[in-house]
C-alpha positions in Angstrom: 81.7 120.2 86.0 83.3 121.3 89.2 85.8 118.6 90.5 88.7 118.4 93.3 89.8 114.8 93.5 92.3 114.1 96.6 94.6 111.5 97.0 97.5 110.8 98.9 96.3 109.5 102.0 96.4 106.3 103.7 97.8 105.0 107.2 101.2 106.1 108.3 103.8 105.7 111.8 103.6 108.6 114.5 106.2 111.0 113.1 106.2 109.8 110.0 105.0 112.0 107.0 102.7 112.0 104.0 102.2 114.6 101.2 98.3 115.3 100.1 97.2 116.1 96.5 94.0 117.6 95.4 93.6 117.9 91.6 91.2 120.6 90.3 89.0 121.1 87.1 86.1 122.8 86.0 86.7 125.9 87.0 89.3 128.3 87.1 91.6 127.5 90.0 94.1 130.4 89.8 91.5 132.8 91.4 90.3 130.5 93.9 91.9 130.1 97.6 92.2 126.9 98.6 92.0 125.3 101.9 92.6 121.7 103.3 89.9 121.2 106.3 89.7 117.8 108.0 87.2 116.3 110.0 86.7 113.5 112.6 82.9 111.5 113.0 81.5 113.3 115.6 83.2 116.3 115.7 83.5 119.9 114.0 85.3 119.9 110.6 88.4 121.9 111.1 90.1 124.5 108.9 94.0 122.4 108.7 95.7 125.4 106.5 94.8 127.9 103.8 96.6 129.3 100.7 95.9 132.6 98.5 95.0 132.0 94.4 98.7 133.7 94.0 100.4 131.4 96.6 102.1 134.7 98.7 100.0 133.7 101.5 99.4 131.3 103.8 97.6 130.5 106.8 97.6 127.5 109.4 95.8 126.3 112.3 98.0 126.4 115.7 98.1 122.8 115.8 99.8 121.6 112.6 102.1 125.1 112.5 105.8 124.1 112.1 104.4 120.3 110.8 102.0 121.0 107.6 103.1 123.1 104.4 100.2 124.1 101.7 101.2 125.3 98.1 100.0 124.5 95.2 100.7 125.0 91.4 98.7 127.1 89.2 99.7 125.6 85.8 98.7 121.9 87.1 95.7 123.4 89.0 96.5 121.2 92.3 97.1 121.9 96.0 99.0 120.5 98.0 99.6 119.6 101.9 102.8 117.9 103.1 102.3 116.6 106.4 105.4 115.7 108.4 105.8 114.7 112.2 102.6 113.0 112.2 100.5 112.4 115.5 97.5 109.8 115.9 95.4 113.1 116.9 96.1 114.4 113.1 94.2 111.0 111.8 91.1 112.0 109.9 89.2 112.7 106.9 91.4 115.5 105.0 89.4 117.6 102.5 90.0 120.2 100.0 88.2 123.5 99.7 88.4 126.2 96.6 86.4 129.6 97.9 86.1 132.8 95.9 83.4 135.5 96.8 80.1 133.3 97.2 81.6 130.3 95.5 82.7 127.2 97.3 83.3 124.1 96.4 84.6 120.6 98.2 86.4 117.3 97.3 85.3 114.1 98.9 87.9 114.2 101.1 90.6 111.3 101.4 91.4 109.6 104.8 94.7 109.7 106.9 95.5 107.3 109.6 98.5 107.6 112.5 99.1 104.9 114.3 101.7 102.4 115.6 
C-alpha cells in the first residue's frame, strides 16, 4: 500500500537548522511531485515548497525562500527539505505530499519546534 513516512523533526534553536526526510513506497515515486505542506492547530495548512517528479523544478512559499531547499532522490524514492535559519513562526506539523493527475497522497506529518 501507499506509504510516505517523515522523519527528521524534533525541537531546534532560532537559526539553527534541521533537514526533513520523507521515505516513499507503494507507488511509483518518480512520476509523482512532491510537496512539503505544514500546518499549525487552528490554522490553514500551508504549501512550504514543491518539487517536479524530475527534480528541474522547484517552487517555494515567500516565506521560507532563501531558508528551505527541497530535492529528493528518485533511486531511494525520498524527498527531502533542509531547513536552515529557523524561526519560532516555522514551528509546526511538516507533511509530505506526492500529487499526480487525480492522485494524492499524505504522510502523517512529523513535528518541528523553534524555540529558545
Amino acid at each position: 500500500q501507499v506509504q510516505l513516512v517523515e522523519s527528521g523533526g524534533g525541537l531546534v534553536q532560532p537559526g539553527g537548522s534541521l533537514r526533513l526526510s520523507c521515505a516513499a513506497s507503494g507507488f511509483t515515486f518518480s512520476s509523482y511531485g512532491m510537496s512539503w505542506y505544514r500546518q499549525v492547530q487552528g490554522k490553514v495548512r500551508e504549501l512550504v515548497a514543491r518539487i517536479t517528479s524530475t527534480g528541474r523544478s522547484t517552487n517555494y512559499a515567500d516565506s521560507v525562500k532563501g531558508r528551505f531547499t527541497i530535492s529528493r532522490d528518485n533511486a531511494k524514492n525520498t524527498v527531502y527539505l533542509q531547513m536552515n535559519s529557523l524561526q519560532p513562526e516555522d514551528t509546526a506539523v511538516y507533511l509530505c505530499n506526492a500529487d499526480r493527475q487525480s492522485m494524492n497522497y499524505w504522510g502523517q506529518g512529523t513535528q518541528v519546534t523553534v524555540s529558545s
